[in-house]
N, C-alpha and C positions, 0 to 999 in steps of 0.2 A: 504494500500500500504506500503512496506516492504521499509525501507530505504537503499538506496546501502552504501556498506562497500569493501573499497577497498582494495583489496588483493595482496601480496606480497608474494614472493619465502618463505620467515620463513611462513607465513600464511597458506599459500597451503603446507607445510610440518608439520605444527604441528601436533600433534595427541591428543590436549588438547579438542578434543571435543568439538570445540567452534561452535555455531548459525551460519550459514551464510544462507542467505534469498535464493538466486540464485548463483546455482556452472556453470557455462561455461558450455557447452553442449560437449565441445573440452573436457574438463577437466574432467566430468563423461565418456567417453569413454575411458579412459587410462585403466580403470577395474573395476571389481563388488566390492573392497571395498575399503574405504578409506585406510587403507595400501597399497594395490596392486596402485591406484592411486599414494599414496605422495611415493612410488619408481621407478616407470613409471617416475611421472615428474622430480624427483630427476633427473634420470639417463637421461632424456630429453635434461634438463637445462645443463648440465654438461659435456654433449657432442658436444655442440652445441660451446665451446670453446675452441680454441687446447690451451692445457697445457704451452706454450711461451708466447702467448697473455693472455689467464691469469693473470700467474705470473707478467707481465707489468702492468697489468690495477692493481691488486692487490697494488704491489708495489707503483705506478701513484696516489693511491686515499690517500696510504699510508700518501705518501710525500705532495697533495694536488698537483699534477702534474695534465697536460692535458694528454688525452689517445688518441686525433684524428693523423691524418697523418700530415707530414711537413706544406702542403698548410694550414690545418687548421689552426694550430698549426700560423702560421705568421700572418691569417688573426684574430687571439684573439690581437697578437702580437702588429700588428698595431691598433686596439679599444683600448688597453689600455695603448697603450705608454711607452713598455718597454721589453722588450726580456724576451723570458721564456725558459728554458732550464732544461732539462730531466736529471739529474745527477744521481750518482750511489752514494751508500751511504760512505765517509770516515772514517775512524778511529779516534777517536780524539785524 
């Protein structure tokens, strides 16, 4: 028995030819080769984000920000006892 190895967006795009025991069943029908596959899901994963929201969560993870809506956003707010706020970067 093959041990699972978890796979990740760089994983599923590499083309280093690495071992994986079991590919998704989803994931072999993208196409007949591992190229045609990692630009299938490339172009999957990439679509599946409009270009504003992006750029936010980008920016978000940047700064160590939250990426949810207000309501969430208040209910982290309240567990940790202290306002969290989404700033744009200044000049120094």
């Amino acid at each position: 028995m093959g041990r699972t190895i978890p796979l990740s967006y760089n994983a599923r795009l590499s083309d280093r030819g690495s071992v994986i025991p079991d590919h998704d069943p989803c994931y072999l029908a993208l196409g007949n080769s591992g190229e045609e596959r990692r630009l299938r899901y490339r172009e999957y994963v990439e679509s599946a984000i409009p270009v504003g929201e992006w750029a936010f969560i980008q920016e978000s993870v940047a700064r160590g920000q939250l990426t949810g809506d207000g309501r969430y956003i208040e209910e982290v707010e309240k567990i940790i006892g202290r306002r969290i706020e989404h700033r744009r970067p200044v000049r120094p």
